[in-house]
VEXNUKE-71231 format. One record per atom (N, C-alpha, C): x negated, y negated, z. Coordinates in steps of 0.02 Angstrom, whole numbers, padded with zeros to 5 digits, always signed. Layout:
BEGIN
XYZ
...
***
This chain:
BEGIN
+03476+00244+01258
+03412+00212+01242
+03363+00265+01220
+03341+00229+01170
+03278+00289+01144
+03216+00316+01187
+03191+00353+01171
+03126+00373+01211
+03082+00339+01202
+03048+00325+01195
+02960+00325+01178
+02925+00373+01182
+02863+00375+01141
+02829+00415+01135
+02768+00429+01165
+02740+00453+01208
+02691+00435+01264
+02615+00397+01233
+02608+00362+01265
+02560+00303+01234
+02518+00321+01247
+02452+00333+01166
+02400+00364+01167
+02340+00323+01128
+02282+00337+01159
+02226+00305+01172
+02210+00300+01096
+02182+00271+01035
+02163+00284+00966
+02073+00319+00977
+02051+00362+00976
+01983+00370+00962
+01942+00327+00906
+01896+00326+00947
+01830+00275+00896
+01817+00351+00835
+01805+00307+00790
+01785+00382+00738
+01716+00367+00760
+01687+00438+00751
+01613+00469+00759
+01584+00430+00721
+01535+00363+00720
+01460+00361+00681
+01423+00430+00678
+01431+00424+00616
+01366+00481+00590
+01292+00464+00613
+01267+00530+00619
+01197+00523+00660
+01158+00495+00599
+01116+00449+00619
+01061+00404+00589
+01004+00474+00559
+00997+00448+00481
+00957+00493+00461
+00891+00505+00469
+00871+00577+00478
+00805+00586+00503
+00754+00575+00446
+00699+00534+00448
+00642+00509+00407
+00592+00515+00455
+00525+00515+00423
+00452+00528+00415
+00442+00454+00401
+00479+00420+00388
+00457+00343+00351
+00424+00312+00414
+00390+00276+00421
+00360+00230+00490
+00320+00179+00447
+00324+00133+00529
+00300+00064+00474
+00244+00041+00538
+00172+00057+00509
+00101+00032+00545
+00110-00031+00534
+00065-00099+00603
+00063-00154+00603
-00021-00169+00614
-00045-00164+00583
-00114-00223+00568
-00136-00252+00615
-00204-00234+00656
-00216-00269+00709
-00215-00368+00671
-00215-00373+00596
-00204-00426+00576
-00124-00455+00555
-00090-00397+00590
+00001-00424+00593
+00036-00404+00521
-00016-00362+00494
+00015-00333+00418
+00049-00274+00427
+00126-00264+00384
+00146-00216+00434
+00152-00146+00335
+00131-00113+00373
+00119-00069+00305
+00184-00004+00316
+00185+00000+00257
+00251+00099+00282
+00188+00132+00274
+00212+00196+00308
+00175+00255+00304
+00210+00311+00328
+00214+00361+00317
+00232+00419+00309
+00225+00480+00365
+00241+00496+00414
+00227+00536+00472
+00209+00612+00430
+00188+00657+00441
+00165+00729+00401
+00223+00761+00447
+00217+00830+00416
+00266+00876+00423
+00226+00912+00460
+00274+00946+00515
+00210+00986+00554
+00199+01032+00517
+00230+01068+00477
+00206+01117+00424
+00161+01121+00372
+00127+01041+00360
+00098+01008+00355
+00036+01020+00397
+00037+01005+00472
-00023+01008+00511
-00028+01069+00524
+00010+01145+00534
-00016+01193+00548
-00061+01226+00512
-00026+01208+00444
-00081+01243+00385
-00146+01179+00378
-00175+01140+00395
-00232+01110+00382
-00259+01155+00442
-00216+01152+00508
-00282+01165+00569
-00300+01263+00555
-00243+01277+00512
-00262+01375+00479
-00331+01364+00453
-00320+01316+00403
-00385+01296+00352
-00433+01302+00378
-00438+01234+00436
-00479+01219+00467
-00519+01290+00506
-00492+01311+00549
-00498+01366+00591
-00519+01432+00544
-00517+01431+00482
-00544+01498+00452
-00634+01448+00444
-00623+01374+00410
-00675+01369+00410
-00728+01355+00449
-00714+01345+00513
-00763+01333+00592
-00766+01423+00581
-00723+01465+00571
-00737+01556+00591
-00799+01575+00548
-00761+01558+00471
-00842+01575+00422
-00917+01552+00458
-00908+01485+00443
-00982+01478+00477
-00995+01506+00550
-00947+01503+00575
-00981+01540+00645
-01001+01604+00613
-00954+01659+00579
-00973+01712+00571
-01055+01706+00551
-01084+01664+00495
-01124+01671+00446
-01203+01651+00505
-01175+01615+00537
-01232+01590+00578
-01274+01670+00651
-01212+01673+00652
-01218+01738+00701
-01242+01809+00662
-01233+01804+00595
-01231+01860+00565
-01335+01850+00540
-01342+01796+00521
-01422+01779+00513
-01449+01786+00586
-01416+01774+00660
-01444+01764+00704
-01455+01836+00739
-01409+01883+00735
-01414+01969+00744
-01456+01999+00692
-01480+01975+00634
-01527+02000+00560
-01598+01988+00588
-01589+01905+00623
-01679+01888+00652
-01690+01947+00711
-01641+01972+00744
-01644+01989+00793
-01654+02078+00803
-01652+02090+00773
-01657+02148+00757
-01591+02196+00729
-01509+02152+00722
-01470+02185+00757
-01438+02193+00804
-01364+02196+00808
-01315+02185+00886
-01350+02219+00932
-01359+02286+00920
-01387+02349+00962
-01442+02346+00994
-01512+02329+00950
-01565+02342+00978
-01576+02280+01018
-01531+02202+00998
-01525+02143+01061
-01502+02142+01110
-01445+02211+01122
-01412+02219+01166
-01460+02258+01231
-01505+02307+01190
-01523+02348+01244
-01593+02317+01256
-01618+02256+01233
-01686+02221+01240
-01658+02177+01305
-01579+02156+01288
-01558+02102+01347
-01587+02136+01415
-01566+02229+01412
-01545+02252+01473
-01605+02260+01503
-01657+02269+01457
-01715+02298+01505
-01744+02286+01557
-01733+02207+01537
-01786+02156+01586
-01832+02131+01562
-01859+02133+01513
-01946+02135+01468
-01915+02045+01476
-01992+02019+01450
-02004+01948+01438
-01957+01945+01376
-01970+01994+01302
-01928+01986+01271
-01857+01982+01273
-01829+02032+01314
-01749+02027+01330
-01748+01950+01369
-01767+01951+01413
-01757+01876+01453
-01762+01802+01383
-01792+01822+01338
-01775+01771+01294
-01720+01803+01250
-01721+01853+01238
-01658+01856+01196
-01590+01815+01236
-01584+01850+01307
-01521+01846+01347
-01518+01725+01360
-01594+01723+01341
-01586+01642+01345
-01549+01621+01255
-01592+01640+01201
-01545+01637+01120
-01487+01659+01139
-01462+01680+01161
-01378+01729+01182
-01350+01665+01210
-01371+01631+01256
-01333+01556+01301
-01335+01510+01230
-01390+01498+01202
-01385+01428+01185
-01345+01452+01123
-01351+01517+01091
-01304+01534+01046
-01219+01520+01048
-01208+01535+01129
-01149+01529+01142
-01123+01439+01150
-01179+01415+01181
-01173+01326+01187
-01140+01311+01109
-01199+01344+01051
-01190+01316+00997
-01129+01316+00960
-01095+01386+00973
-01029+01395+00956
-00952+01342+00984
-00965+01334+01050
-00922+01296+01079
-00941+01210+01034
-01002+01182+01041
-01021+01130+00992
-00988+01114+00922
-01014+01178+00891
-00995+01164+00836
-00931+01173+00816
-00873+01203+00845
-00794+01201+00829
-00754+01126+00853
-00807+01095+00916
-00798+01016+00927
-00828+00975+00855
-00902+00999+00867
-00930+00938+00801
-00915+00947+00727
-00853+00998+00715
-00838+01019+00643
-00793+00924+00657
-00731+00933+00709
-00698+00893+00695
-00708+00829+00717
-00752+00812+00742
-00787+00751+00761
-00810+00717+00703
-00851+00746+00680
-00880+00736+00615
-00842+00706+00561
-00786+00760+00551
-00750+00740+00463
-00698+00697+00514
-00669+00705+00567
-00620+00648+00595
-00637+00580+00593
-00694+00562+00602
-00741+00500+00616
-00756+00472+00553
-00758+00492+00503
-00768+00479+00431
-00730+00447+00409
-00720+00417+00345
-00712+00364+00311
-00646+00365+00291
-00637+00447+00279
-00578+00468+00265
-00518+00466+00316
-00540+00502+00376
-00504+00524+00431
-00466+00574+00422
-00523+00630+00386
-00477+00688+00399
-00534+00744+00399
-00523+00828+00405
-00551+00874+00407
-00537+00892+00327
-00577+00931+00310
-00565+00958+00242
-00503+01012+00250
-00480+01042+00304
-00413+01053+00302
-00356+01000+00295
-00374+00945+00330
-00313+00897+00309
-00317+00870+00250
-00380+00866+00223
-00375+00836+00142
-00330+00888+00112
-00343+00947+00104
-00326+01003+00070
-00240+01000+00081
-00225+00963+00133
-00151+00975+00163
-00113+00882+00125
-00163+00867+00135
-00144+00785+00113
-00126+00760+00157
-00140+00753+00231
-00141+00709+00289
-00205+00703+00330
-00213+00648+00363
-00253+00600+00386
-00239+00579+00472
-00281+00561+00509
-00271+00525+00562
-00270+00465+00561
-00222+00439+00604
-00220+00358+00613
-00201+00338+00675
-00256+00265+00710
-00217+00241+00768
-00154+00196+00769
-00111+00240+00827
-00054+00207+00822
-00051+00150+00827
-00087+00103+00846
-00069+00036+00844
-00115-00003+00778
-00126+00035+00717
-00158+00009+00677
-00225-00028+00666
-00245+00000+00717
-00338-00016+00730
-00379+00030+00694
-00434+00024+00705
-00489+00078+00694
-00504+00152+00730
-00479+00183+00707
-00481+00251+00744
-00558+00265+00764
-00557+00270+00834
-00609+00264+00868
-00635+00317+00894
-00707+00350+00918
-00744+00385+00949
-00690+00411+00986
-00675+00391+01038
-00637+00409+01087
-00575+00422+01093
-00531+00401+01036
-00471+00434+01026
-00504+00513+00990
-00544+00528+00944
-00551+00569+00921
-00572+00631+00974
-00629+00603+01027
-00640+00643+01063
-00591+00673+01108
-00515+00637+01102
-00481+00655+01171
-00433+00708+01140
-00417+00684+01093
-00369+00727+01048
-00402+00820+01031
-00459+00799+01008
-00493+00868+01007
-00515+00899+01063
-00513+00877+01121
-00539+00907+01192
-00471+00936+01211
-00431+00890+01194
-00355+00907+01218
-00317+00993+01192
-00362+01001+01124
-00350+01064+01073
-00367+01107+01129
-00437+01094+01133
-00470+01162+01183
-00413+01163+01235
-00391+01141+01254
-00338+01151+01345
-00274+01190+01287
-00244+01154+01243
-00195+01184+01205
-00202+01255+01187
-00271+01256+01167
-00261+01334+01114
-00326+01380+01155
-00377+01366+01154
-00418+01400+01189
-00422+01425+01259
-00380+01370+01306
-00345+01402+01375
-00324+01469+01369
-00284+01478+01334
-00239+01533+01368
-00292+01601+01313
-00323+01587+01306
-00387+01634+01284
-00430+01671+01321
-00452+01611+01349
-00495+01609+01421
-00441+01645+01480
-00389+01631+01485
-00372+01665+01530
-00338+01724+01530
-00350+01753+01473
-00349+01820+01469
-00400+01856+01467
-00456+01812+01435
-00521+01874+01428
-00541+01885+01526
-00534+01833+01547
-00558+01831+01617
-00519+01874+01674
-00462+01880+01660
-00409+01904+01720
-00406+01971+01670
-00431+02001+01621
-00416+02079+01586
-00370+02074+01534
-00375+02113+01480
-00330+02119+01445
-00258+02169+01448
-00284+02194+01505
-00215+02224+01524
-00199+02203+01568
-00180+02145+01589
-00157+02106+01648
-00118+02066+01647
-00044+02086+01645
+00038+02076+01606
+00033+01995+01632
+00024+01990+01690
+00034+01914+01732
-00015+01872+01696
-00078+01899+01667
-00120+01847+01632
-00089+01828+01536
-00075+01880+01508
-00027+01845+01462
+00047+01831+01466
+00076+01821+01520
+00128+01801+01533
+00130+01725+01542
+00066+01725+01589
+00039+01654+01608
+00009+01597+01526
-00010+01649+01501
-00053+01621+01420
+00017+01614+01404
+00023+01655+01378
+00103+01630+01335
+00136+01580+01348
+00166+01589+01391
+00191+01509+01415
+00161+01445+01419
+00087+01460+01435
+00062+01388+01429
+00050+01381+01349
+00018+01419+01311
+00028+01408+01239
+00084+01385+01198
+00135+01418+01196
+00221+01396+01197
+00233+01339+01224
+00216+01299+01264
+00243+01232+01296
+00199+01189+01259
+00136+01194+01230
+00091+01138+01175
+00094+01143+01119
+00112+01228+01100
+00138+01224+01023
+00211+01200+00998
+00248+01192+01057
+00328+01158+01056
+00338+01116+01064
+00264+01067+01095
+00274+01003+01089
+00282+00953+01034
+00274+00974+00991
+00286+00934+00919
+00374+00917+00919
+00385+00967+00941
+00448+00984+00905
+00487+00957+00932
+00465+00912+00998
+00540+00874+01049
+00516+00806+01033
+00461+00780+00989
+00464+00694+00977
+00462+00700+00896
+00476+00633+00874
+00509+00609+00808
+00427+00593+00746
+00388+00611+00804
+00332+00588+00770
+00282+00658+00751
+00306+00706+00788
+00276+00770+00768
+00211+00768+00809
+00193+00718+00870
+00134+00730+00895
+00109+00778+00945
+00061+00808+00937
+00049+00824+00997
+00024+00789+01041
+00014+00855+01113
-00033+00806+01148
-00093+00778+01187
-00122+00799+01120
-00175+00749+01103
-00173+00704+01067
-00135+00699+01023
-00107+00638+01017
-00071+00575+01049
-00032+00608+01101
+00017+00562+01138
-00048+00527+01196
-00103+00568+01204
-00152+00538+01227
-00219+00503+01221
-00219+00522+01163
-00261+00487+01133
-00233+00427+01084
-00184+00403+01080
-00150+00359+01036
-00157+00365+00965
-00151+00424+00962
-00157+00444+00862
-00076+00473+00852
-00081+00461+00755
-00039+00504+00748
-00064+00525+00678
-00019+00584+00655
-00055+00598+00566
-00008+00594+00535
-00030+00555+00471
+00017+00509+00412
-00013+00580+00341
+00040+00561+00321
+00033+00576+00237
-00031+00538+00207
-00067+00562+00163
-00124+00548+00136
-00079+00481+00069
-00091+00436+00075
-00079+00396-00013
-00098+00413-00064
-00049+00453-00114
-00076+00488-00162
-00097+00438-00229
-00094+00383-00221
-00128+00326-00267
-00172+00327-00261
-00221+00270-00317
-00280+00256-00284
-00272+00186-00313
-00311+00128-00310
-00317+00081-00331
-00303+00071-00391
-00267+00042-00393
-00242+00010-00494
-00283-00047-00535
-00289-00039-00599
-00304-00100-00593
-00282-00142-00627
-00207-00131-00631
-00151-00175-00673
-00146-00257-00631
-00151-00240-00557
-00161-00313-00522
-00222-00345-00550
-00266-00336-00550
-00316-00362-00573
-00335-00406-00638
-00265-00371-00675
-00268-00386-00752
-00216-00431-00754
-00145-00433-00712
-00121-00475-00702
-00131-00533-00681
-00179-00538-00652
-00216-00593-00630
-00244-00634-00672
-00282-00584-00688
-00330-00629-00751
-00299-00614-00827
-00248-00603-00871
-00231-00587-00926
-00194-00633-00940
-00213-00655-00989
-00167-00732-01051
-00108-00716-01071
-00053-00757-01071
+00019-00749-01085
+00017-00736-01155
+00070-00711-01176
+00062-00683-01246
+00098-00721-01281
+00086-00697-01341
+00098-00758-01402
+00176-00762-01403
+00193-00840-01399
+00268-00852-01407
+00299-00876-01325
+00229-00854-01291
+00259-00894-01224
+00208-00949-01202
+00253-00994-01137
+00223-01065-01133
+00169-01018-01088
+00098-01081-01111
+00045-01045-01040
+00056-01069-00990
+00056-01015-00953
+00021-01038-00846
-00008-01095-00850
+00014-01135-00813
-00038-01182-00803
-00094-01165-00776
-00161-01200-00802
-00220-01180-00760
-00219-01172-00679
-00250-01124-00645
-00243-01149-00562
-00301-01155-00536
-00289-01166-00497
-00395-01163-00454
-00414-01106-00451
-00471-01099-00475
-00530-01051-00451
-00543-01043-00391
-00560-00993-00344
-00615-00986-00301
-00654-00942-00285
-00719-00964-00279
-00784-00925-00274
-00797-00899-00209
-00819-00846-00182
-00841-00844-00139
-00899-00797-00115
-00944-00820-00074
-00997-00787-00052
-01009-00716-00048
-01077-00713-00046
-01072-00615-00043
-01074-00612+00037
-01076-00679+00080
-01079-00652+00148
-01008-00647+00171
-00971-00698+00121
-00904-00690+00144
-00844-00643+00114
-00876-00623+00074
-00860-00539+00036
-00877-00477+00085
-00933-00489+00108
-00957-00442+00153
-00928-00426+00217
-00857-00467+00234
-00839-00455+00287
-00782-00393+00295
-00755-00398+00244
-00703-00333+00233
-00717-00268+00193
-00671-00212+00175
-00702-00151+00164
-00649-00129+00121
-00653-00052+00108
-00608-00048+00042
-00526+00000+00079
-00533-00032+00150
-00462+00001+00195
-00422-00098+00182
-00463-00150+00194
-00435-00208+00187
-00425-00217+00125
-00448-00191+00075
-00457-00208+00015
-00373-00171-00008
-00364-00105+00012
-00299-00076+00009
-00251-00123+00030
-00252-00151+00086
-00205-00182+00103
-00175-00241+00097
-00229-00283+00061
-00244-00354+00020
-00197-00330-00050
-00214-00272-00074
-00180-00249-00134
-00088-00247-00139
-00088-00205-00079
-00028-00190-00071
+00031-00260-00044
-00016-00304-00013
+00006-00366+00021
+00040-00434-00056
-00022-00414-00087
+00006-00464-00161
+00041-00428-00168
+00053-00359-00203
+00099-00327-00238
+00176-00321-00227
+00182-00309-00132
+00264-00317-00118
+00286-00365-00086
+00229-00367-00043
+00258-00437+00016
+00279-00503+00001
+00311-00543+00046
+00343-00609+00029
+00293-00663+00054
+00325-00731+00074
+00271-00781+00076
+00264-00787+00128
+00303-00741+00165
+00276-00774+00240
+00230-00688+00270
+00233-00667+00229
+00170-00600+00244
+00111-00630+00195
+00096-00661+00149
+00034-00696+00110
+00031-00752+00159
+00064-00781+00179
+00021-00838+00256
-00012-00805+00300
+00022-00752+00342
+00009-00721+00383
-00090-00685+00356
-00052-00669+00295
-00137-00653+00301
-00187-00681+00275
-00169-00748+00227
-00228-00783+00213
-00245-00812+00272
-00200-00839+00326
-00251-00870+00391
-00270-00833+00423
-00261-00755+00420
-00287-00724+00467
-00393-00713+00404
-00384-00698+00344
-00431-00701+00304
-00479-00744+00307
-00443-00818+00296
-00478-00887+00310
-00495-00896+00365
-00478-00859+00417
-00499-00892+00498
-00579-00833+00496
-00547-00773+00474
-00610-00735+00477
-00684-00749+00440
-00699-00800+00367
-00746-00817+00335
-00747-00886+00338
-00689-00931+00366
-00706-00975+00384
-00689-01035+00351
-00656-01023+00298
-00625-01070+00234
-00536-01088+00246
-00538-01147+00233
-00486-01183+00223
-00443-01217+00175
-00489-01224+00107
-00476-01246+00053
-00422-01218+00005
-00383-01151+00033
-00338-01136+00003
-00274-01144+00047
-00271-01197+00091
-00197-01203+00097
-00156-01233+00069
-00098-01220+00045
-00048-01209+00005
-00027-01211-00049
-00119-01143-00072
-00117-01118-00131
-00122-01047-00118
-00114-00992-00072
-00117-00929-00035
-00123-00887-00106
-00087-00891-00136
-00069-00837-00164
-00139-00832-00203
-00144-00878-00242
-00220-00884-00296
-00264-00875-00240
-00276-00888-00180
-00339-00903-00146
-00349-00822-00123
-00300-00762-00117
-00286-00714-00088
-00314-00650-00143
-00290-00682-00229
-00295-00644-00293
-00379-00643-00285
-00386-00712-00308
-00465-00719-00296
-00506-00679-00265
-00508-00691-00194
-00546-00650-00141
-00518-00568-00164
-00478-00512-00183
-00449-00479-00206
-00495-00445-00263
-00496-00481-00309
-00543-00467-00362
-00602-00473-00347
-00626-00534-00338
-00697-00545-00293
-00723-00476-00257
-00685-00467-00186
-00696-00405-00147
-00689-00332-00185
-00650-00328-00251
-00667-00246-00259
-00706-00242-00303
-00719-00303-00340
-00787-00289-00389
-00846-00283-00335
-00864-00319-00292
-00919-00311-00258
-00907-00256-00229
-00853-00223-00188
-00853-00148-00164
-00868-00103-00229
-00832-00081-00272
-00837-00017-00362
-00936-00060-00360
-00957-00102-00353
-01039-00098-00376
-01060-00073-00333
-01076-00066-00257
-01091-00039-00222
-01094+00027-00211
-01018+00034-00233
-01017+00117-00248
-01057+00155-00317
-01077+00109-00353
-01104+00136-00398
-01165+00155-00375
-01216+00098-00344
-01257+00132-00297
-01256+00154-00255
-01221+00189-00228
-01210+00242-00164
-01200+00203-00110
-01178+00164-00098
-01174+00100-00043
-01097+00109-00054
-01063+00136-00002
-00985+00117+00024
-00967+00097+00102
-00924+00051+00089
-00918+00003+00149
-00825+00037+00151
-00802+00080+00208
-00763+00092+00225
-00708+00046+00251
-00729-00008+00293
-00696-00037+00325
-00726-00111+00345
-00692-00121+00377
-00733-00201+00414
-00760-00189+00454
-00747-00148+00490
-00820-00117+00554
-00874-00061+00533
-00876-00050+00460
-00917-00009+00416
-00979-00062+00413
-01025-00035+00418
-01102-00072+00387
-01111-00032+00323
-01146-00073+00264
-01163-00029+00204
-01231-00022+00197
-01244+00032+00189
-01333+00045+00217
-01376+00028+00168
***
């Protein structure tokens, strides 16, 4: 009788690992779900370089007028020591000088973060932006946490060297490592965040290198050409400047992008979320025209505004 051959298990072949993308898809506190693009941290190091030469210039420039009023590093230094009424105010300009410095490397990024844009002029320059992760309005307080969070990241282990000596192996041993564990944090999630990010609920997207077209616009309104049957007429609709006034030119993007790819059950989704917000009903189950409409409507009244210096960012934007 023959042998057999010892009976062996078949292996599963290896699935290949799922490819790594930047692609991500934001959802609309109005249920619109948009792609967007995660940045490269190579990407964010060089905006926050940018950034950080430009908080250094002006610090330099401010300090450099503020030692010129003053007579000079030297002769402020030895006015501090004397004791005089004058030194006692110098050594008080010396505090609030120093307040001002810590301020202003916060209110550089407070400032351009909070803006319309959501970015620093290093991230423009880089072509990324902040955004809340759950597709809201990036708020005061995510901004503030994320940038407070920097100072513990990068300015810690600063502080604890100037304080414990610069020759004091255990104090940059201690820096190092804690610096190394926040600058490596990018590098163990898929989203590149830090964390101030992971706590403040942000993340930074690729900037949209489009800008508004206005081929939709023309499609809308442009007559079939000769040799074809016409469109039938469809309804018009008009609408108010109060009910224009409710959205901004971030909804206006996304109204754009919503006709342009989405299907019919993403144009429901957002004409009732539209219509519930101004209050109209007369376009049900005509979405698509009632959506074009308001579309055109809303960016002509946004491009006039801008002509007079009046831009309405968003739906929680007032236009002054």
């Amino acid at each position: 009788m023959a042998l057999r051959p010892p009976f062996r298990l078949k292996r599963k072949p290896r699935q290949p690992a799922p490819p790594k993308t930047r692609d991500r898809v934001l959802v609309t506190p109005e249920g619109i779900s948009l792609p967007v693009k995660v940045a490269t941290r190579g990407a964010r190091m060089g905006a926050l370089v940018i950034d950080l030469l430009f908080i250094g210039l002006i610090m330099a420039g401010v300090s450099f007028a503020l030692m010129s009023l003053l007579g000079g590093a030297g002769v402020a230094a030895d006015r501090m020591k004397d004791g005089s009424l004058l030194g006692k105010a110098m050594m008080l300009i010396f505090i609030v000088w120093i307040v001002f410095m810590f301020l202003l490397r916060n209110a550089y990024f407070l400032f351009f973060e909070l803006g319309a844009r959501g970015a620093t002029p290093g991230k423009r320059i880089a072509g990324i932006r902040i955004a809340a992760r759950d597709g809201g309005r990036l708020s005061a307080e995510m901004v503030i946490a994320r940038n407070l969070l920097r100072d513990i990241e990068l300015f810690l282990p600063v502080l604890l060297v100037a304080s414990a000596g610069v020759e004091s192996g255990a104090a940059w041993l201690a820096a190092t490592g804690w610096f190394a564990i926040f600058m490596l944090f990018p590098f163990f999630n898929r989203d590149a965040l830090r964390a101030g990010d992971v706590v403040a609920g942000t993340w930074v997207l690729e900037r949209p290198r489009h800008r508004l077209q206005p081929v939709l616009g023309a499609a809308v309104t442009a007559p079939s050409e000769a040799g074809e049957t016409p469109a039938p007429e469809r309804r018009r609709y008009d609408f108010t400047r109060a009910e224009l006034a409710v959205y901004g030119e971030f909804e206006l993007q996304t109204l754009e992008r919503v006709l342009r790819e989405s299907g019919d059950k993403a144009l429901d989704s957002v004409y009732q979320t539209i219509a519930r917000k101004i209050q109209r009903q007369d376009g049900w189950g005509d979405e698509r025209a009632f959506l074009e409409d308001y579309y055109l409507q809303l960016r002509a009244r946004l491009e006039t505004g801008m002509r007079m210096g009046q831009r309405k960012a968003d739906k929680y934007s007032d236009i002054s």
